[in-house]
ChimeraX commands (.cxc) that place a marker at each C-alpha (Angstrom):
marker #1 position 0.00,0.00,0.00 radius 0.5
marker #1 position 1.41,3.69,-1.16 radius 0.5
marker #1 position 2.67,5.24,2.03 radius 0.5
marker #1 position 2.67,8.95,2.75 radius 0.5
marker #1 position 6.10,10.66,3.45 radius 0.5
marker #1 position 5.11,11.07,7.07 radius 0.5
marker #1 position 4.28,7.23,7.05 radius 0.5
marker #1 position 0.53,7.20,7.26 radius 0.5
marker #1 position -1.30,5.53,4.42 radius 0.5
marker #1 position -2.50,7.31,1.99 radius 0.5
marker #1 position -6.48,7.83,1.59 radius 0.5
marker #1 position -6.93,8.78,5.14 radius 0.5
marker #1 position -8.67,12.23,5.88 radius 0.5
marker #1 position -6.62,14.93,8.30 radius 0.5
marker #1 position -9.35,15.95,9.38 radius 0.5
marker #1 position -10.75,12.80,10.73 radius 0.5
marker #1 position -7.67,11.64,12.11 radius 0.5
marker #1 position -7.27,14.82,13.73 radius 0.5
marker #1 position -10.86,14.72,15.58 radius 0.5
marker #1 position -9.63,11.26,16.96 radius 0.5
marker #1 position -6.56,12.54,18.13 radius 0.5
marker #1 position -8.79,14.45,20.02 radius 0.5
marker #1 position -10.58,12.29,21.26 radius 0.5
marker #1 position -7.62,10.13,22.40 radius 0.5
marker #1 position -5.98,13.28,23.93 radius 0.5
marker #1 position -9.14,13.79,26.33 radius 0.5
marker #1 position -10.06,10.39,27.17 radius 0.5
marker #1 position -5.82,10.96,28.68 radius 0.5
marker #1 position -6.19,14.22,30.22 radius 0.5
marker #1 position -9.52,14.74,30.86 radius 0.5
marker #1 position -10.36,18.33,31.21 radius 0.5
marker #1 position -8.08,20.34,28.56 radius 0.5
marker #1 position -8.19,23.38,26.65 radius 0.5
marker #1 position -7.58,24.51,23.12 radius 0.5
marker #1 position -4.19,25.80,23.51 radius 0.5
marker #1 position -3.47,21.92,25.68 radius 0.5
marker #1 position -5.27,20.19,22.61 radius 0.5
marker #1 position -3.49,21.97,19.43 radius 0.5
marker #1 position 0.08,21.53,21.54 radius 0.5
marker #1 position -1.15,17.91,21.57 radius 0.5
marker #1 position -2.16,17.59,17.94 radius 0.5
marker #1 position 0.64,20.09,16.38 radius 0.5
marker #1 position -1.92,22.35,14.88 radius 0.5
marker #1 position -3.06,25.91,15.50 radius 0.5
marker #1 position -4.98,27.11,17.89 radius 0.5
marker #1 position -8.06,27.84,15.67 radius 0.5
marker #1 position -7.68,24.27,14.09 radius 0.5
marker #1 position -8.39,22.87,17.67 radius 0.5
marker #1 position -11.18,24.94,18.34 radius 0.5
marker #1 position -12.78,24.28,15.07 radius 0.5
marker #1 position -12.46,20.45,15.33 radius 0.5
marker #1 position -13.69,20.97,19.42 radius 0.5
marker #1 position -16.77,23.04,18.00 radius 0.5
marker #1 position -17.50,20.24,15.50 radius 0.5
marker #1 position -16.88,17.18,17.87 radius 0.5
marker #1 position -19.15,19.86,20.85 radius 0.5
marker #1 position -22.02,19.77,18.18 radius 0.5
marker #1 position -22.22,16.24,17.89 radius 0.5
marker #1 position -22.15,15.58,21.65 radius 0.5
marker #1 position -18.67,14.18,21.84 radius 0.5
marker #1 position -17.21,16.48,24.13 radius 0.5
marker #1 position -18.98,19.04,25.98 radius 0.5
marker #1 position -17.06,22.28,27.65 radius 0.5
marker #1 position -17.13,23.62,30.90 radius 0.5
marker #1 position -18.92,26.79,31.01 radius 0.5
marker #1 position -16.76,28.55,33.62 radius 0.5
marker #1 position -13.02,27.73,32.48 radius 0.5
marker #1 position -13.57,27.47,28.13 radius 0.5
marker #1 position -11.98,23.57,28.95 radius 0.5
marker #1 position -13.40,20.41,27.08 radius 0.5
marker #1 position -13.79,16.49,28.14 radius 0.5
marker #1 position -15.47,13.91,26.69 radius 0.5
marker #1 position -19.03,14.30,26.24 radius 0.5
marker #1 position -22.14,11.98,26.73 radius 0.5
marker #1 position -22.65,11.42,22.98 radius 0.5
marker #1 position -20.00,8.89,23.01 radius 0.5
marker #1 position -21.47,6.77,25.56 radius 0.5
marker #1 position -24.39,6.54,23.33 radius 0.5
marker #1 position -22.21,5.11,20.99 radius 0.5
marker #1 position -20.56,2.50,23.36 radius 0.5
marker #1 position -23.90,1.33,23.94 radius 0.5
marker #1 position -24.74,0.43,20.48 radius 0.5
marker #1 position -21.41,-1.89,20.82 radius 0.5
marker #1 position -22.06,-3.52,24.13 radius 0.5
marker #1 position -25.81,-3.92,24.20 radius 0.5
marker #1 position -26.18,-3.68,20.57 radius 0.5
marker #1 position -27.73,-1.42,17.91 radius 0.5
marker #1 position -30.44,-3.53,17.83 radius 0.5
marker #1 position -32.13,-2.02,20.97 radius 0.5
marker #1 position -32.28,1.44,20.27 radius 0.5
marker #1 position -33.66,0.74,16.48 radius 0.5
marker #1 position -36.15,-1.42,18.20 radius 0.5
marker #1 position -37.11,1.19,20.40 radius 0.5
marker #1 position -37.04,4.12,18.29 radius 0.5
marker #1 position -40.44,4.17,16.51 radius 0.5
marker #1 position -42.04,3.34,19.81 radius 0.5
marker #1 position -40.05,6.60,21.42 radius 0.5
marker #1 position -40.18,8.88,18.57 radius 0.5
marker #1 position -44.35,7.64,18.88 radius 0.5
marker #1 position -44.17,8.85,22.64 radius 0.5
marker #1 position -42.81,12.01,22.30 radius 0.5
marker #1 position -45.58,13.31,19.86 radius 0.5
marker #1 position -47.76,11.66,21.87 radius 0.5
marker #1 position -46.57,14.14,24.89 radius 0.5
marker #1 position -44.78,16.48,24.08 radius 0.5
marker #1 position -41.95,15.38,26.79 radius 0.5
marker #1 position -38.17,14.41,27.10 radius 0.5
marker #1 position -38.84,10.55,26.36 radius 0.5
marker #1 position -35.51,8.38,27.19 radius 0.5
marker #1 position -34.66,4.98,26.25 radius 0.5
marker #1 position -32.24,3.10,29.10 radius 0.5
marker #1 position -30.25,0.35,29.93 radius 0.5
marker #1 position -29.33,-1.52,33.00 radius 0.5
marker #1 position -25.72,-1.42,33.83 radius 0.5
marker #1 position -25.04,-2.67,37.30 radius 0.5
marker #1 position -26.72,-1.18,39.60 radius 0.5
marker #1 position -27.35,1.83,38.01 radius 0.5
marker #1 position -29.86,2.89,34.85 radius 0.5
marker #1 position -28.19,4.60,31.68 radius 0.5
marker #1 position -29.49,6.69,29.63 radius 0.5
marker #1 position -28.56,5.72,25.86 radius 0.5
marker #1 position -30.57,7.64,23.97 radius 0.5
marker #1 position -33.09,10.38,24.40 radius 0.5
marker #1 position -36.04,12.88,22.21 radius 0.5
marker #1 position -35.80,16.18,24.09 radius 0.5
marker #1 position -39.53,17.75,25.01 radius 0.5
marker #1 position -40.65,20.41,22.12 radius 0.5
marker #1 position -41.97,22.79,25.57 radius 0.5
marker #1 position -40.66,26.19,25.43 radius 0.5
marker #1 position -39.40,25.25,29.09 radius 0.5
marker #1 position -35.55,24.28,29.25 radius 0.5
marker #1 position -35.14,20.74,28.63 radius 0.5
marker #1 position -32.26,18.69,30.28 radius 0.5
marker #1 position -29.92,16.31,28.24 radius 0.5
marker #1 position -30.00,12.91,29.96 radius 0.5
marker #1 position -27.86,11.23,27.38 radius 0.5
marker #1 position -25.31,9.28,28.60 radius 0.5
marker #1 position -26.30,9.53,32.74 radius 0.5
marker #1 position -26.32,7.06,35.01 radius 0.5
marker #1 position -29.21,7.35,37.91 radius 0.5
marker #1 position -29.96,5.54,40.81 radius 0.5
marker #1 position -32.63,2.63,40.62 radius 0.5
marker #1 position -34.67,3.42,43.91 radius 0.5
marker #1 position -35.80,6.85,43.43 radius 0.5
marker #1 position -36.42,6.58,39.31 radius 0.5
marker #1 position -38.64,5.75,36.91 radius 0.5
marker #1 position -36.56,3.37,34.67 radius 0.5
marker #1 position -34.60,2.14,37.58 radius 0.5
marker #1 position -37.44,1.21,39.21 radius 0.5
marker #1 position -38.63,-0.94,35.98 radius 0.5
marker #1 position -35.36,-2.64,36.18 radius 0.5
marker #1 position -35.78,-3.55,39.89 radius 0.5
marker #1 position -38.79,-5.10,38.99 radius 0.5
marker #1 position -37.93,-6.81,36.57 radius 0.5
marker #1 position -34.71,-9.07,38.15 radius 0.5
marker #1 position -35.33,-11.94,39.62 radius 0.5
marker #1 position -36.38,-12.60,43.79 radius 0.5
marker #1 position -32.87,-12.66,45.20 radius 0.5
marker #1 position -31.30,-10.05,43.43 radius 0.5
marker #1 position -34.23,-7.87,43.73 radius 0.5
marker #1 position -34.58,-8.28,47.55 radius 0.5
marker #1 position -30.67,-7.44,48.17 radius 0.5
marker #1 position -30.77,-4.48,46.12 radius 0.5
marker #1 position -34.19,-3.41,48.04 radius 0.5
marker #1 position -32.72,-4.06,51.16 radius 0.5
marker #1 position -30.31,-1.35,50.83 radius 0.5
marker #1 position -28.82,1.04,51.93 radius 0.5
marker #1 position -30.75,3.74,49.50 radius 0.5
marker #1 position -29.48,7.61,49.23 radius 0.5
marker #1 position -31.66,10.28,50.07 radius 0.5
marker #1 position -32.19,12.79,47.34 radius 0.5
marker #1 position -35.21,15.16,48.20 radius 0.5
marker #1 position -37.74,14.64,50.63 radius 0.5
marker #1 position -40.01,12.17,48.68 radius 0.5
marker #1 position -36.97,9.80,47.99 radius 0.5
marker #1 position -38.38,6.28,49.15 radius 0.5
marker #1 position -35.15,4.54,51.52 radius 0.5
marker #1 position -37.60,2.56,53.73 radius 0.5
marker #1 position -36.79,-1.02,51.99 radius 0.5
marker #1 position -40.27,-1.98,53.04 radius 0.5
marker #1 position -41.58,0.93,51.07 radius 0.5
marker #1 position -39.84,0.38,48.52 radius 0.5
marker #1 position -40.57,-3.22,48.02 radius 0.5
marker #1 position -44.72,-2.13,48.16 radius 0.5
marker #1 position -43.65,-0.06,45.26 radius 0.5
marker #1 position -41.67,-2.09,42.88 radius 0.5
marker #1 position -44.85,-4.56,43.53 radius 0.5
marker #1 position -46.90,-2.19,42.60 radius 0.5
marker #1 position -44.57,-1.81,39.34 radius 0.5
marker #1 position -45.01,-5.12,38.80 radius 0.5
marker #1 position -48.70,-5.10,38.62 radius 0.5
marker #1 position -49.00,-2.19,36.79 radius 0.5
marker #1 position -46.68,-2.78,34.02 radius 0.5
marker #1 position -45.17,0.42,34.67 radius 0.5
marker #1 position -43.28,3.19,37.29 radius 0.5
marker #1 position -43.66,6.71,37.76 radius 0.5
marker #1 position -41.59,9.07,40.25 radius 0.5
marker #1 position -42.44,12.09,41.46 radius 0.5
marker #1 position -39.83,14.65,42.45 radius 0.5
marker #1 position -38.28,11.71,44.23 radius 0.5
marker #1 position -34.26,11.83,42.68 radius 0.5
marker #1 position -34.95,15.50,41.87 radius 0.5
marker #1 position -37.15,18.40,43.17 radius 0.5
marker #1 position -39.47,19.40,40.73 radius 0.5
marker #1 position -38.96,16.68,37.90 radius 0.5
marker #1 position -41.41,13.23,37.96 radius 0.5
marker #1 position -41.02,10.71,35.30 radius 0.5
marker #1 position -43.04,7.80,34.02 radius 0.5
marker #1 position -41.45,4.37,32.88 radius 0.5
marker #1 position -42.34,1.12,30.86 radius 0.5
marker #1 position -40.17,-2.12,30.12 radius 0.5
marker #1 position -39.11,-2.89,26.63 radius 0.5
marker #1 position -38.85,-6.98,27.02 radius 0.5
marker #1 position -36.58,-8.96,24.75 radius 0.5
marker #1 position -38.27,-12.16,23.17 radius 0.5
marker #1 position -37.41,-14.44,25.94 radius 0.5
marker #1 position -39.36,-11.87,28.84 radius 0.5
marker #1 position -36.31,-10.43,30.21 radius 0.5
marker #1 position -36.45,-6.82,30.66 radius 0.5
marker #1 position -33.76,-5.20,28.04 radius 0.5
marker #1 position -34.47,-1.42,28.26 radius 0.5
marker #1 position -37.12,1.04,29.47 radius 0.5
marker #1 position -38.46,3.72,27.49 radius 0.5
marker #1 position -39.16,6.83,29.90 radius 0.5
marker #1 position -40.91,10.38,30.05 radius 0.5
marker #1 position -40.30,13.00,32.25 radius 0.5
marker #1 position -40.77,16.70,32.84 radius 0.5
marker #1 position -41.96,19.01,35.24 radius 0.5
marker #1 position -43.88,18.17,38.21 radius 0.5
marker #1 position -46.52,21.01,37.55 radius 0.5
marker #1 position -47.04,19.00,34.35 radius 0.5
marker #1 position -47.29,15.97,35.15 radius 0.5
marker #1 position -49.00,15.63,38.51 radius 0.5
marker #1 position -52.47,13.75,39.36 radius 0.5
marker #1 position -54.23,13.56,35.95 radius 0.5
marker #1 position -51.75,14.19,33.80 radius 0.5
marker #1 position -49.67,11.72,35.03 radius 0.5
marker #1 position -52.40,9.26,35.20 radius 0.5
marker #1 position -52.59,10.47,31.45 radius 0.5
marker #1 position -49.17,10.05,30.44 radius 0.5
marker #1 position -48.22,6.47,32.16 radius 0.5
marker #1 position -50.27,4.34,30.03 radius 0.5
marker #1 position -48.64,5.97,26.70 radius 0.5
marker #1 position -45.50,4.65,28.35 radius 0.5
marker #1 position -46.27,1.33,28.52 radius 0.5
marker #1 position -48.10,1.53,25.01 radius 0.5
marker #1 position -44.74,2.88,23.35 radius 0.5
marker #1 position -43.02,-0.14,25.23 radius 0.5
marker #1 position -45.63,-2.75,24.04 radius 0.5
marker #1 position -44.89,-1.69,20.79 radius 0.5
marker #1 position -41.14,-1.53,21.07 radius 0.5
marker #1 position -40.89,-5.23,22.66 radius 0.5
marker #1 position -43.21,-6.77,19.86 radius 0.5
marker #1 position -41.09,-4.40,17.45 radius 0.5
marker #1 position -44.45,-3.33,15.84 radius 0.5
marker #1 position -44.76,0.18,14.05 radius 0.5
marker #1 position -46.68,2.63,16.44 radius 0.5
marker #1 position -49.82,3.72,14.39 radius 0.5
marker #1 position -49.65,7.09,12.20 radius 0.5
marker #1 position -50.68,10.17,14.28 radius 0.5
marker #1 position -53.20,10.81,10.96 radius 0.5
marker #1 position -56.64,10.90,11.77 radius 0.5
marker #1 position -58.09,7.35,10.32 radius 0.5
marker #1 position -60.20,8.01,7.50 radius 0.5
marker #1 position -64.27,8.31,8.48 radius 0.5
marker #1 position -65.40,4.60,8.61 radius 0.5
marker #1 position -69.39,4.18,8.38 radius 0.5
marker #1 position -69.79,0.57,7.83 radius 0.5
marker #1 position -71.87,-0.44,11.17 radius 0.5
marker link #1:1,2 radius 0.2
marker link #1:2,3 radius 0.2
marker link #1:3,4 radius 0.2
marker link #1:4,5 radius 0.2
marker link #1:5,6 radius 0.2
marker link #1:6,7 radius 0.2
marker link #1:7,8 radius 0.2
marker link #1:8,9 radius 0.2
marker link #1:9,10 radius 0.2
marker link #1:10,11 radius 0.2
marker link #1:11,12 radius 0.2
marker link #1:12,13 radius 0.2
marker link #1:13,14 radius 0.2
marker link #1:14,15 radius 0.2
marker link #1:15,16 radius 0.2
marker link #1:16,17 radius 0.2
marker link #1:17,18 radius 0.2
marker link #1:18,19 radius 0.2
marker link #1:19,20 radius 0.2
marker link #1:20,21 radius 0.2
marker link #1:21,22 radius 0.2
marker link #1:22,23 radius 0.2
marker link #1:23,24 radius 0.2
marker link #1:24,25 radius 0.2
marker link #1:25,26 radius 0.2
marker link #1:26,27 radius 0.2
marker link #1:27,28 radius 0.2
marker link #1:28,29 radius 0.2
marker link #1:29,30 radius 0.2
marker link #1:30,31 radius 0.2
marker link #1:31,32 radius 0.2
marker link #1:32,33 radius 0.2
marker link #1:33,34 radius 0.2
marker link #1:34,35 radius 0.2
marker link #1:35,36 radius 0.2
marker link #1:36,37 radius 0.2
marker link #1:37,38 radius 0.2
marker link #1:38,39 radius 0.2
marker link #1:39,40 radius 0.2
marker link #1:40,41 radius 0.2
marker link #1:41,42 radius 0.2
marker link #1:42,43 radius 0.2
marker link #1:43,44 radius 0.2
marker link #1:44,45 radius 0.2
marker link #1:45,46 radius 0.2
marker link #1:46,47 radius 0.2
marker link #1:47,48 radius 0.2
marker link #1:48,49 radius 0.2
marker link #1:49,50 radius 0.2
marker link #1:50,51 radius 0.2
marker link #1:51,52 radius 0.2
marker link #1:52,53 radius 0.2
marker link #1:53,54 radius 0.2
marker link #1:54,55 radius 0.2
marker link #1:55,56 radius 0.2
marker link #1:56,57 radius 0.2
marker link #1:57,58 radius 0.2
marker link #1:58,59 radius 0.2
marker link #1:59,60 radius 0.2
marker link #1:60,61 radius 0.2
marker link #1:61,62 radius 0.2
marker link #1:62,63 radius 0.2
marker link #1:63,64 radius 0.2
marker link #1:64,65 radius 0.2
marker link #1:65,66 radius 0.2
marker link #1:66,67 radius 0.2
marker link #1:67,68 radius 0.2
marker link #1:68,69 radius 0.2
marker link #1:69,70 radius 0.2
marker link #1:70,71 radius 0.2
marker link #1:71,72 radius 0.2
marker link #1:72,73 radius 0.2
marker link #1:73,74 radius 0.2
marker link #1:74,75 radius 0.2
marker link #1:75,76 radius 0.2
marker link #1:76,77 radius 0.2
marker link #1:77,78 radius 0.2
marker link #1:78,79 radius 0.2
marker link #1:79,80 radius 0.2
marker link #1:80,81 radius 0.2
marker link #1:81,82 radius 0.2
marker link #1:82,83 radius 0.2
marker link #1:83,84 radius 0.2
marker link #1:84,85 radius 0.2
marker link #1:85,86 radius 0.2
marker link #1:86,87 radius 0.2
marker link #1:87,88 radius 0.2
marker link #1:88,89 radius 0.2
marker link #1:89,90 radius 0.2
marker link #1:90,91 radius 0.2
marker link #1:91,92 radius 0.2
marker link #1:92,93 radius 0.2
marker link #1:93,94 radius 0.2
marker link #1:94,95 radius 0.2
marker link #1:95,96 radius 0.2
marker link #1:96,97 radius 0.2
marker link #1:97,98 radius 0.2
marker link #1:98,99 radius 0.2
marker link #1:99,100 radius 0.2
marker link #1:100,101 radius 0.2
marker link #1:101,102 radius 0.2
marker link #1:102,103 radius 0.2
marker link #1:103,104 radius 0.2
marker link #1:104,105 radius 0.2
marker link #1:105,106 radius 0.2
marker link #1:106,107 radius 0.2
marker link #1:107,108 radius 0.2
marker link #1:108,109 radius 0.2
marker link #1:109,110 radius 0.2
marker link #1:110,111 radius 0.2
marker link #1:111,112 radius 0.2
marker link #1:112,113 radius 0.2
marker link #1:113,114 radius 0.2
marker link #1:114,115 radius 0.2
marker link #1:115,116 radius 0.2
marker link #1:116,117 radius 0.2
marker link #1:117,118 radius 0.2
marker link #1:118,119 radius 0.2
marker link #1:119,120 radius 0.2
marker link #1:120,121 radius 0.2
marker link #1:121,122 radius 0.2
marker link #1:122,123 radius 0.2
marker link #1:123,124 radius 0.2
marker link #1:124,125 radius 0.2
marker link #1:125,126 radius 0.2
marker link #1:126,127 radius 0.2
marker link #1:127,128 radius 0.2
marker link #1:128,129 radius 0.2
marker link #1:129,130 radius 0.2
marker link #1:130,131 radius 0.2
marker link #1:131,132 radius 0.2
marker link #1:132,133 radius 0.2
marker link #1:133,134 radius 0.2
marker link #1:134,135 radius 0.2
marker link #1:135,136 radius 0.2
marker link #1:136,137 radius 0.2
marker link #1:137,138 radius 0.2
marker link #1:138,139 radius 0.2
marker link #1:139,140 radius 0.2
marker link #1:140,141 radius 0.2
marker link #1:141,142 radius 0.2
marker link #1:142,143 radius 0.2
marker link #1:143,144 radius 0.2
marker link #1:144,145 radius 0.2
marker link #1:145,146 radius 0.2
marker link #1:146,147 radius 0.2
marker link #1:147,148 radius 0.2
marker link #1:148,149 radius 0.2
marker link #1:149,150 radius 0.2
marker link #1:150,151 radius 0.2
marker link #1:151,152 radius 0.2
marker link #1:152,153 radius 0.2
marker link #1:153,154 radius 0.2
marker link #1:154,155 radius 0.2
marker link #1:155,156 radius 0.2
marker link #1:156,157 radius 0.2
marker link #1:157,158 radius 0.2
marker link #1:158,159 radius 0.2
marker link #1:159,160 radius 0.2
marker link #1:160,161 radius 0.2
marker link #1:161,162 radius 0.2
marker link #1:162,163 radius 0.2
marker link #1:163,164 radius 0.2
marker link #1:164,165 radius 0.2
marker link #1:165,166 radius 0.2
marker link #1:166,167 radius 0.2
marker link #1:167,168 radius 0.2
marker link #1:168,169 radius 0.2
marker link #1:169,170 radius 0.2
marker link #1:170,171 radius 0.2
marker link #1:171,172 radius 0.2
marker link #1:172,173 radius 0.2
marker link #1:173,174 radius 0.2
marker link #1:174,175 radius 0.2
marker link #1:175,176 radius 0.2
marker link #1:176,177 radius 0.2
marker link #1:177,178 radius 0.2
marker link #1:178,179 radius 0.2
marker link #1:179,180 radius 0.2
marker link #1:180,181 radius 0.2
marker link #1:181,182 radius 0.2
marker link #1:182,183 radius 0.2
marker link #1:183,184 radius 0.2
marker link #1:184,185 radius 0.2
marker link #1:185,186 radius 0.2
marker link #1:186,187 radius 0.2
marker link #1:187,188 radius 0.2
marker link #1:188,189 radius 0.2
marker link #1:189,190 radius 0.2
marker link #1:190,191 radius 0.2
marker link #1:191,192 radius 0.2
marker link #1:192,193 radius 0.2
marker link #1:193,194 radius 0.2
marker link #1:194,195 radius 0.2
marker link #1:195,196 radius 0.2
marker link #1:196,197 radius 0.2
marker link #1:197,198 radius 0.2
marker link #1:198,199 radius 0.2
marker link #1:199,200 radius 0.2
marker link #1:200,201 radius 0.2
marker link #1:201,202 radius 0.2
marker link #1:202,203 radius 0.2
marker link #1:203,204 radius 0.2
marker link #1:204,205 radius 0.2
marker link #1:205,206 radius 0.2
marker link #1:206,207 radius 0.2
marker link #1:207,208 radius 0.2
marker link #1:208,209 radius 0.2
marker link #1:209,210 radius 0.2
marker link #1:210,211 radius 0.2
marker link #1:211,212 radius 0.2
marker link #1:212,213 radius 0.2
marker link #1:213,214 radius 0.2
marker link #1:214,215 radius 0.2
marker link #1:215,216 radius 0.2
marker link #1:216,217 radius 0.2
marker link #1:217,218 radius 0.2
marker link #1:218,219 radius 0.2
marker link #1:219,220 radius 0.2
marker link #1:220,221 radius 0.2
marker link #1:221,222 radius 0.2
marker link #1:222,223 radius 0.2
marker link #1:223,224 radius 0.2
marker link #1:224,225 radius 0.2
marker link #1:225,226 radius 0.2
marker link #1:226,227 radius 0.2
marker link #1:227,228 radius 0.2
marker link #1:228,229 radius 0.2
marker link #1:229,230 radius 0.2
marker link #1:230,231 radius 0.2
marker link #1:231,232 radius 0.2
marker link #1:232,233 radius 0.2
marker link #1:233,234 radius 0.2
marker link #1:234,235 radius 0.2
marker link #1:235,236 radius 0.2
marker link #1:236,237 radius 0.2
marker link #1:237,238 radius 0.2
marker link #1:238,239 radius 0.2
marker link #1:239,240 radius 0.2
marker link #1:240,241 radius 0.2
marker link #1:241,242 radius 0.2
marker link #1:242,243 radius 0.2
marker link #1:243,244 radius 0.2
marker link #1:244,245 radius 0.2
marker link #1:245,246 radius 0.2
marker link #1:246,247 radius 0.2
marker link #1:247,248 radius 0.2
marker link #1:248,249 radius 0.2
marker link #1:249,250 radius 0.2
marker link #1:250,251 radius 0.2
marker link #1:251,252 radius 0.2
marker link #1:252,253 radius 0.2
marker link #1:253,254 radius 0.2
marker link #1:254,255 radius 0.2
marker link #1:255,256 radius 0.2
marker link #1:256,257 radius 0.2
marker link #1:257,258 radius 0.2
marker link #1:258,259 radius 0.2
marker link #1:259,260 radius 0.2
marker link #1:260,261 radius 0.2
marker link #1:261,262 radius 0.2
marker link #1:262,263 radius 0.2
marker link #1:263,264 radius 0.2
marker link #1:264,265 radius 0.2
marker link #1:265,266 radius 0.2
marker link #1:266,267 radius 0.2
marker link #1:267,268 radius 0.2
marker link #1:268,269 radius 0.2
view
């Protein structure tokens, strides 16, 4: 294969190589900024910050506000997901999100259980004129959430049961850490086919959960909503939960949610 005079085979693109470089460089040093990352690359200063501002618009690094610096950003762990759980899960679950979120008009989430902890691997952020929060790529608790609490209910008895028996942090006031408590709810998620939270990992925020199920019943992702309290309390809530679980019927049977059109008037009977 024809060899550049710097030794790199010809055909690859600067630019590309460059942005992994990047990449590379962060996943090292983790906060850096663009005077750190052109030193590291060889290039000028407004090559780095172009590349940054490309990679920053994609999600794979995010800067801190205060000091200009960069890291790695959440978008990438949406891509590690597609590797270790597979793609499969999120193109399963897509038509039954993207159904959701017109449905409601709220962030909808798809997650994953990793350990003890839920992950957020891909996400629709709400179309409200009120700030919505990126949740790609975070890892929340399973006591005190809506998709953690799916994936408590769905393990089996003896994991369940430890992981109930806790200890549980306390994040607001209406964070369940009684393990009796608790276990009332998850059996209530059980029944139900579905979890909500209210302002219980954060004030103001309550969230509503379903489980995606792989073929053989085990529980391989839960597609969430959430938003603010003062929109989704009592009836709305009551409201929203059962388009939850609808969007992960569909997802687990990998059907096509039905069109948003209005059906065509039907008089026969």
């Amino acid at each position: 294969m024809e060899s550049t005079r710097h030794g790199r085979a010809t055909g690859h693109v600067q630019s590309v190589e460059r942005a992994i470089a990047i990449l590379e460089y962060l996943a090292r040093a983790d906060w850096a900024g663009v005077t750190d990352v052109g030193n590291a690359l060889g290039v000028h200063k407004s090559t780095a910050f172009r590349l940054l501002n490309t990679l920053e618009s994609r999600g794979l690094v995010e800067q801190h506000i205060q000091s200009g610096k960069y890291r790695l950003g959440f978008g990438l762990v949406h891509l590690a997901h597609a590797v270790t759980v597979g793609p499969d899960v999120t193109r399963q679950a897509q038509p039954g999100c993207e159904w959701l979120a017109r449905q409601s008009e709220e962030t909808v989430t798809l997650s994953v259980l990793e350990g003890n902890e839920s992950v957020t691997i891909d996400q629709i952020l709400s179309t409200s004129t009120v700030a919505s929060r990126s949740w790609l790529g975070r890892r929340t608790p399973l006591h005190c959430t809506s998709p953690g609490k799916v994936f408590l209910a769905g393990l089996d008895d003896a994991e369940r049961e430890s992981i109930i028996a806790g200890p549980h942090e306390r994040y607001t006031d209406h964070t369940i850490v009684d393990p009796n408590q608790l276990a009332e709810e998850i059996d209530r998620v059980r029944a139900d086919g579905y979890a909500t939270s209210s302002e219980e990992f954060e004030e103001g925020l309550s969230a509503a959960a379903a489980p995606v199920y792989a073929a053989d019943g085990s529980v391989i992702a839960a597609i969430g909503l959430s938003g603010p309290s003062y929109r989704l309390e009592g009836e709305q809530m009551a409201q929203a939960a059962p388009l939850v679980r609808q969007a992960a019927e569909m997802a687990s049977a990998g059907v096509t949610p039905p069109s948003d059109e209005p059906a065509e008037n039907d008089n026969n009977g």
